[in-house]
N, C-alpha and C positions, 0 to 999 in steps of 0.2 A: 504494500500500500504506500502511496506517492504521502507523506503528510505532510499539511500546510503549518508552516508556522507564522505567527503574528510579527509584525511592526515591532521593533524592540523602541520600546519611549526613548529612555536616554539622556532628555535635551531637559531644560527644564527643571531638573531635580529629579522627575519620575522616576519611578521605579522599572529600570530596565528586564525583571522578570517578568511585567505584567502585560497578558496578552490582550487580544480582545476580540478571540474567537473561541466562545466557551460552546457549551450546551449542547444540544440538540442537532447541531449542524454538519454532518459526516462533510469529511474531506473526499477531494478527487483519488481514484484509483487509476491503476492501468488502463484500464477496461474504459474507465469514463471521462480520462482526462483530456480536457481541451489542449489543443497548443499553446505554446509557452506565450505567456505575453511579450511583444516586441515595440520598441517605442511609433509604430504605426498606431496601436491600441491606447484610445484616449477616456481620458475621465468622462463617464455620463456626466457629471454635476460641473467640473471646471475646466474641462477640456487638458489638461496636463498628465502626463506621459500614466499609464494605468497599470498597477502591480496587483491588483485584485479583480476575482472574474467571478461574480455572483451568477449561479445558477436558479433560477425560480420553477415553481413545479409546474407553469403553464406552459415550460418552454424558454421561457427568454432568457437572456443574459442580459448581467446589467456590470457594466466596467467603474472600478475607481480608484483612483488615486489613492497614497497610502491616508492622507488626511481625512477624506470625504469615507474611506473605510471607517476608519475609527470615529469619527465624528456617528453613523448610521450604524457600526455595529449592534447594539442593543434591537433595530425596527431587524434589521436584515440577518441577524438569528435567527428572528420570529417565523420570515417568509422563506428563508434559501432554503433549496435542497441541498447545493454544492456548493462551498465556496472555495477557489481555487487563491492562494493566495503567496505571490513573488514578493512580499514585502523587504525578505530576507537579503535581494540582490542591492540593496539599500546599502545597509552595511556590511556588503562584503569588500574586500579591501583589494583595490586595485592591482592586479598583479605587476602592473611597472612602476608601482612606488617604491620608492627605496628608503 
């Protein structure tokens, strides 16, 4: 199983354990996993580059940025089937830094 991990906070003071993808909301599999997000794939809500890919049970997909995830996680717990979520490539650490 592919599992999604959260947005690490970090900035701010927050608490960099805390996610914000609990409950109910099963992650993508082999079987069901969309393609990777690539900076073609844009926020629904602000239009800026999108690392989360909400799956709904009617069908649709809804894209968002790592902010507008976190800002709507609690409603889109409620409704996802799937949430696919690249937040991770955030901070990962550029391989030609030195």
């Amino acid at each position: 199983m592919v599992s999604a991990v959260s947005e690490l906070a970090g900035l701010g003071g927050r608490d960099r354990g805390v996610r914000w993808l609990y409950g109910d909301v099963s992650t993508l599999t082999a079987e069901n996993a969309a393609p990777e997000l690539t900076a073609a794939d844009r926020c629904d809500a602000c239009g800026a580059q999108a690392y989360v890919r909400v799956l709904m049970a009617g069908g649709g997909e809804l894209l968002f940025c790592a902010h507008h995830a976190r800002k709507h996680s609690e409603a889109l717990s409620s409704v996802a089937t799937h949430i696919h979520d690249e937040t991770d490539r955030l901070h990962a650490k550029n391989e030609n830094e030195r």
